[in-house]
SERO-4910 file (N, C-alpha, C, O; in steps of 0.05 Angstrom, whole numbers):
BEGIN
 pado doro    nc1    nc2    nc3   cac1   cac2   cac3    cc1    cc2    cc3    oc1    oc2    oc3
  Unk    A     17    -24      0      0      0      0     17     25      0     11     47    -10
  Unk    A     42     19     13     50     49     24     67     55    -12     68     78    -21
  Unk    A     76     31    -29     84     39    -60     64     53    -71     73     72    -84
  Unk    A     35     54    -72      9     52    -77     15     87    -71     21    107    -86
  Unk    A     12     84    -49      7    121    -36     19    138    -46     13    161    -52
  Unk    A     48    122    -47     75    147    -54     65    158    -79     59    182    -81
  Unk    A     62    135   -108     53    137   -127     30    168   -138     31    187   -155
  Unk    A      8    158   -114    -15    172   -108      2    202   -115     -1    216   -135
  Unk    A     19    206    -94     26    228    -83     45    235   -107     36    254   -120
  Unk    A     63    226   -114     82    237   -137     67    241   -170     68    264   -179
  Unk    A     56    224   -185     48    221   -210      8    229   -212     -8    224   -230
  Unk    A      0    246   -182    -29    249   -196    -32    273   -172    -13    283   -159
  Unk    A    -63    279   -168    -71    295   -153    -87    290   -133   -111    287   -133
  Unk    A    -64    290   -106    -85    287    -74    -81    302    -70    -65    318    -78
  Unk    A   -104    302    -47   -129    330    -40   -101    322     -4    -86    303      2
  Unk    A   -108    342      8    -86    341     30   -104    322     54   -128    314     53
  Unk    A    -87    318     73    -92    288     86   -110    294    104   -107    315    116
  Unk    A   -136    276    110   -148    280    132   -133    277    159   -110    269    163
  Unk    A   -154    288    181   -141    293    203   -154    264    221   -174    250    215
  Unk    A   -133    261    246   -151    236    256   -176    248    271   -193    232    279
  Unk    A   -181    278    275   -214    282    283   -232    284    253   -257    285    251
  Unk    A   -219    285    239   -241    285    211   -249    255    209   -273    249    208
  Unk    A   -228    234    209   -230    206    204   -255    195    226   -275    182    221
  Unk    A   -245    203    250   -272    197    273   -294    204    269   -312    190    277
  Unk    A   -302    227    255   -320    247    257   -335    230    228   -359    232    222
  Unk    A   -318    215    215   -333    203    185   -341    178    196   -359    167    183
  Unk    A   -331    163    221   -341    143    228   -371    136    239   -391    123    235
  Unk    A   -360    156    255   -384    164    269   -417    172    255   -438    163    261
  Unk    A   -414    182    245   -434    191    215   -447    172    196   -469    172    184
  Unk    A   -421    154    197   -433    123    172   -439    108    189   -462     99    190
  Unk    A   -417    101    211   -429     80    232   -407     56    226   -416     33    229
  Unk    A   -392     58    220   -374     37    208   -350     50    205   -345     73    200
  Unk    A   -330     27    210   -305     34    204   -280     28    184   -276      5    176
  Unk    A   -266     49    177   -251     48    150   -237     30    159   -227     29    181
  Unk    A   -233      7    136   -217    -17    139   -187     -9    129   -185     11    114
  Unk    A   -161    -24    137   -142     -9    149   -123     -2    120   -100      4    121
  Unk    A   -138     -5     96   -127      2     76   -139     25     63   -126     32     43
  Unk    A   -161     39     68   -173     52     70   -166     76     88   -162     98     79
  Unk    A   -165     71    113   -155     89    129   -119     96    123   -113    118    116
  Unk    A   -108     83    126    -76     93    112    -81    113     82    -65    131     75
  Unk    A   -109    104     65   -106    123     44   -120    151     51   -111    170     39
  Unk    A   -138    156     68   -146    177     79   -126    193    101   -122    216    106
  Unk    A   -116    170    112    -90    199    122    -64    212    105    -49    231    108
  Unk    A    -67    194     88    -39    201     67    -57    228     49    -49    251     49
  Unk    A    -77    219     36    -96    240     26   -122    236     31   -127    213     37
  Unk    A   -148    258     29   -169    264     39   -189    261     11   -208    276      6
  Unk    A   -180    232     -9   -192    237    -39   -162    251    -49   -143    263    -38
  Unk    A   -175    239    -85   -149    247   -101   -162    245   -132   -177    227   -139
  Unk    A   -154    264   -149   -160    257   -174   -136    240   -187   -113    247   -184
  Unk    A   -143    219   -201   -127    185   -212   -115    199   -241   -133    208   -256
  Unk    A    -94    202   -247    -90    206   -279    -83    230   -288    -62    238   -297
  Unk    A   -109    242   -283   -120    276   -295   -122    287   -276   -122    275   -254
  Unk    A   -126    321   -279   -135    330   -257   -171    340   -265   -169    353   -287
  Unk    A   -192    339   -259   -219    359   -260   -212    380   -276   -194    396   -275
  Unk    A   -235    377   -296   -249    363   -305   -246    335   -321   -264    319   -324
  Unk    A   -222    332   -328   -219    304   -349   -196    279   -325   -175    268   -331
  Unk    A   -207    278   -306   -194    255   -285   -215    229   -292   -238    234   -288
  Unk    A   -209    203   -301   -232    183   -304   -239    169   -272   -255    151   -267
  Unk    A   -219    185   -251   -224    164   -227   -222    196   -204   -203    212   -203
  Unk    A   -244    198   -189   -239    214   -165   -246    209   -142   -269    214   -134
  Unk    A   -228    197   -130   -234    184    -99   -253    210    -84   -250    234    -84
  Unk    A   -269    196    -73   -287    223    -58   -272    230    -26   -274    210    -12
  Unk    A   -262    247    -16   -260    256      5   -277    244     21   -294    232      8
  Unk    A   -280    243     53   -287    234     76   -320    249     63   -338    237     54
  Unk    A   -319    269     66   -337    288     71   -362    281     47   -384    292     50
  Unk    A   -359    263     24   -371    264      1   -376    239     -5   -384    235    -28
  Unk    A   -373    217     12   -378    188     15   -404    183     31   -409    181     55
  Unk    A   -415    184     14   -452    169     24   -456    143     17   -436    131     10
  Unk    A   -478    131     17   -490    115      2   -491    107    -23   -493    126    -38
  Unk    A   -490     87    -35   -491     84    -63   -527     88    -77   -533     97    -99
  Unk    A   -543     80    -57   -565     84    -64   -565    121    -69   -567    131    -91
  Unk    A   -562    133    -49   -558    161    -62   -543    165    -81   -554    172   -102
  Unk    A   -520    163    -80   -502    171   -104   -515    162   -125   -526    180   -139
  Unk    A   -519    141   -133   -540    130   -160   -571    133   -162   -580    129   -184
  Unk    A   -591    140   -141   -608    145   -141   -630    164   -122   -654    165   -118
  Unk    A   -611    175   -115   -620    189   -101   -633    195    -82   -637    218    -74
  Unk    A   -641    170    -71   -653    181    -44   -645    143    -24   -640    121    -34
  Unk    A   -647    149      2   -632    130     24   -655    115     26   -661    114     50
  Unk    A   -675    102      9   -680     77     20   -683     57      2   -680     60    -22
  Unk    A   -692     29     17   -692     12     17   -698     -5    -15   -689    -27    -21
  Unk    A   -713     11    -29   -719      3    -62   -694     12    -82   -685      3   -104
  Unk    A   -688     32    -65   -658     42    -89   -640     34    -78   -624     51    -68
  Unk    A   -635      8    -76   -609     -3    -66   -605    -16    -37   -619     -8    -19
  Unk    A   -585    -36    -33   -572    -34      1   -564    -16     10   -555      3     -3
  Unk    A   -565    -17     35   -551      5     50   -526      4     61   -514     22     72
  Unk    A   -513    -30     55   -484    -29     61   -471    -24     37   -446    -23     40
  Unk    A   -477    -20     19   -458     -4     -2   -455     26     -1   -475     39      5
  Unk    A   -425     40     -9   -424     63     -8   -404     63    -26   -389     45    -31
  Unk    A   -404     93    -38   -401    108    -61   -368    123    -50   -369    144    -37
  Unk    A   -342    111    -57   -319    120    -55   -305    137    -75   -292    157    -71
  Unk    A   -313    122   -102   -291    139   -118   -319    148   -141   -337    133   -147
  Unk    A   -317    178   -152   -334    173   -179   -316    168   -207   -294    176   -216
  Unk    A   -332    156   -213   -318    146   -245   -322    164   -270   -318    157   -293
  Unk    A   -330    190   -262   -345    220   -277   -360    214   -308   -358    224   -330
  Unk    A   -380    186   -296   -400    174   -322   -418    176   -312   -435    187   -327
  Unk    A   -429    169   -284   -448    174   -274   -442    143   -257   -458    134   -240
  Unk    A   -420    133   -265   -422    109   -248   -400    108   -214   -384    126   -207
  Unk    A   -403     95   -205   -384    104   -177   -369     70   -173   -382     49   -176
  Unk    A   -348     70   -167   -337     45   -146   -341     47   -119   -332     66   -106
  Unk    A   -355     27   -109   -375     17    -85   -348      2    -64   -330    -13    -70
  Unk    A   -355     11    -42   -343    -11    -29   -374    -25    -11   -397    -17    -14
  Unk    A   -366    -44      5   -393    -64     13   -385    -67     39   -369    -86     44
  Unk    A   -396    -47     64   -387    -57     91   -399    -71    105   -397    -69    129
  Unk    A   -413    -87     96   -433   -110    117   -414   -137    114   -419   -158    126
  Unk    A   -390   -130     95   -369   -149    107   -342   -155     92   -342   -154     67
  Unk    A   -325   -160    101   -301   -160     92   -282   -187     86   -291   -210     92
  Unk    A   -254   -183     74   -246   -206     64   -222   -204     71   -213   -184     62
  Unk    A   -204   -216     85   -182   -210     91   -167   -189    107   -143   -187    112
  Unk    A   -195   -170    117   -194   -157    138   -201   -124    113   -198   -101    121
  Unk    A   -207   -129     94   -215   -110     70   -242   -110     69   -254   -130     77
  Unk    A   -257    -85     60   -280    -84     45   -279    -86     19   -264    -72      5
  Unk    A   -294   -105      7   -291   -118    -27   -302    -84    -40   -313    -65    -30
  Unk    A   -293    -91    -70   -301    -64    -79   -322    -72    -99   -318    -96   -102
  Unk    A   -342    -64   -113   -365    -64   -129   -369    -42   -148   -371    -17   -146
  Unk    A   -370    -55   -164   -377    -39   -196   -406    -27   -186   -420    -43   -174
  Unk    A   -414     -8   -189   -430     12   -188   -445     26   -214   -449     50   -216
  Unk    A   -449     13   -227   -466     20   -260   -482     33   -256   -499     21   -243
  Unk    A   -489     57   -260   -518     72   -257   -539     59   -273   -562     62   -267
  Unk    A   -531     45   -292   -548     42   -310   -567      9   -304   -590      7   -313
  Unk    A   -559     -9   -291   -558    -25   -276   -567    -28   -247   -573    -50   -239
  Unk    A   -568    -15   -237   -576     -6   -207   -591     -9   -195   -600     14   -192
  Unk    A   -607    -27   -181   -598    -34   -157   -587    -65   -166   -579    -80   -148
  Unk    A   -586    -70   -182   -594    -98   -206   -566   -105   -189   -546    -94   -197
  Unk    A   -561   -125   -161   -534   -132   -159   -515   -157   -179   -491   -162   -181
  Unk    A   -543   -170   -195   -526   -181   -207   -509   -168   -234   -491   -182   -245
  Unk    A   -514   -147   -242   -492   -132   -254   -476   -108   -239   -463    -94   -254
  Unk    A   -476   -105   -218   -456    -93   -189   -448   -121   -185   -459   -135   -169
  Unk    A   -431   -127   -196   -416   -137   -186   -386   -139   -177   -371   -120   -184
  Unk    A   -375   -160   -160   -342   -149   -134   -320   -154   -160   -314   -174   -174
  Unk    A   -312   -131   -161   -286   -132   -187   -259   -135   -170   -238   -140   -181
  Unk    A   -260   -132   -138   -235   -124   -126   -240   -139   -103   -262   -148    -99
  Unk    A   -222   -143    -88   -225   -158    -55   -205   -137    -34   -197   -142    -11
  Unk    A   -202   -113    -50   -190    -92    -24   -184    -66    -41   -173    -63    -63
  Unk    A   -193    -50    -25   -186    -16    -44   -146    -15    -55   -135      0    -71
  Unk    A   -135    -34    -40   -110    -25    -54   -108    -45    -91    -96    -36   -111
  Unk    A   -126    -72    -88   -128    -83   -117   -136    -61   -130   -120    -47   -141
  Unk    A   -164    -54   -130   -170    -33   -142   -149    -10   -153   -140     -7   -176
  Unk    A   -142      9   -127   -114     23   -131   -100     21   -153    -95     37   -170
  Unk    A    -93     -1   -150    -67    -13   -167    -81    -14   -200    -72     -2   -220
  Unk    A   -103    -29   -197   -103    -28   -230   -116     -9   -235   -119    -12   -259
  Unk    A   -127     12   -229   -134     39   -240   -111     50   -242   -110     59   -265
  Unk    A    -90     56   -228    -60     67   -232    -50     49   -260    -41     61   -279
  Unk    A    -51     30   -261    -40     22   -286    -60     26   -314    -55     39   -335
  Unk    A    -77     17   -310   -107     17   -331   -103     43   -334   -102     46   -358
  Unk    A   -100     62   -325   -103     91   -329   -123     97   -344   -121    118   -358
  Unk    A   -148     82   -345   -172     93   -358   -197     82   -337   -192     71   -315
  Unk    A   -219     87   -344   -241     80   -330   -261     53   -344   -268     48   -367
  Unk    A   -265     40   -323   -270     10   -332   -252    -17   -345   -262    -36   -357
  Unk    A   -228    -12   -340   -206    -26   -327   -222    -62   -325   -217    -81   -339
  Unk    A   -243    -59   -299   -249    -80   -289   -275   -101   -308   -278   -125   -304
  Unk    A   -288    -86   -324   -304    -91   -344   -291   -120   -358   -300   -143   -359
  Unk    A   -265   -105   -368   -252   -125   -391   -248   -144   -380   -246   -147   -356
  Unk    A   -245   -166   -403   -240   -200   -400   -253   -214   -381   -249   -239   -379
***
């Protein structure tokens, strides 16, 4: 992870590092806690644009502050017909689609990550887990350097 971050930090654009009262203060709020690859990327940075910078970035990790629900992020409103409620909305993919992580449970001490299709939605059998920890993910969006990476093959 920490090759992962440096990367982050040298070849693209992070947003400056959360604080550990911001990190509490996002826990507290979701109700859940950032799993520990997750939290190492929120203290190193607070969100980051992948590649590009805004407007033409294909990947923008959302800051603490801009991480809701996937049911909101894709449809707009927090209940129960537009989606689960253990999915949430990390990075946008600036299509209208988002990468999901799933905290009602983890894999290796990770939250799996989920394709987030707007177009598809709440439909989980096309949300489906492309990743088994935000640093897989990481990694092949830093290399893929495009958006939808996880689609192919």
């Amino acid at each position: 992870m920490r090759d992962l971050l440096d990367e982050v930090s040298r070849d693209h654009f992070p947003y400056p590092p959360a604080t550990l009262e911001q990190l509490d203060a996002f826990e507290r709020r979701v109700g859940w806690t950032l799993d520990p690859e997750l939290r190492a990327f929120y203290l190193h940075c607070n969100g980051a644009e992948l590649i590009k910078p805004l407007p033409d970035c294909p990947y923008r990790m959302l800051p603490l502050s801009e991480i809701i629900r996937a049911r909101v992020a894709l449809r707009g409103r927090d209940e129960d017909s537009r989606g689960p409620a253990s999915l949430y909305a990390i990075c946008d993919v600036q299509d209208g689609n988002y990468v999901l992580i799933d905290v009602s449970r983890q894999e290796h001490g990770c939250y799996p990550i989920i394709d987030g299709d707007h177009e598809t939605w709440p439909n989980m059998e096309y949300c489906r887990q492309f990743a088994g920890s935000f640093s897989e993910f990481l990694e092949g969006a830093l290399r893929a350097r495009s958006p939808g990476y996880w689609l192919r093959g």
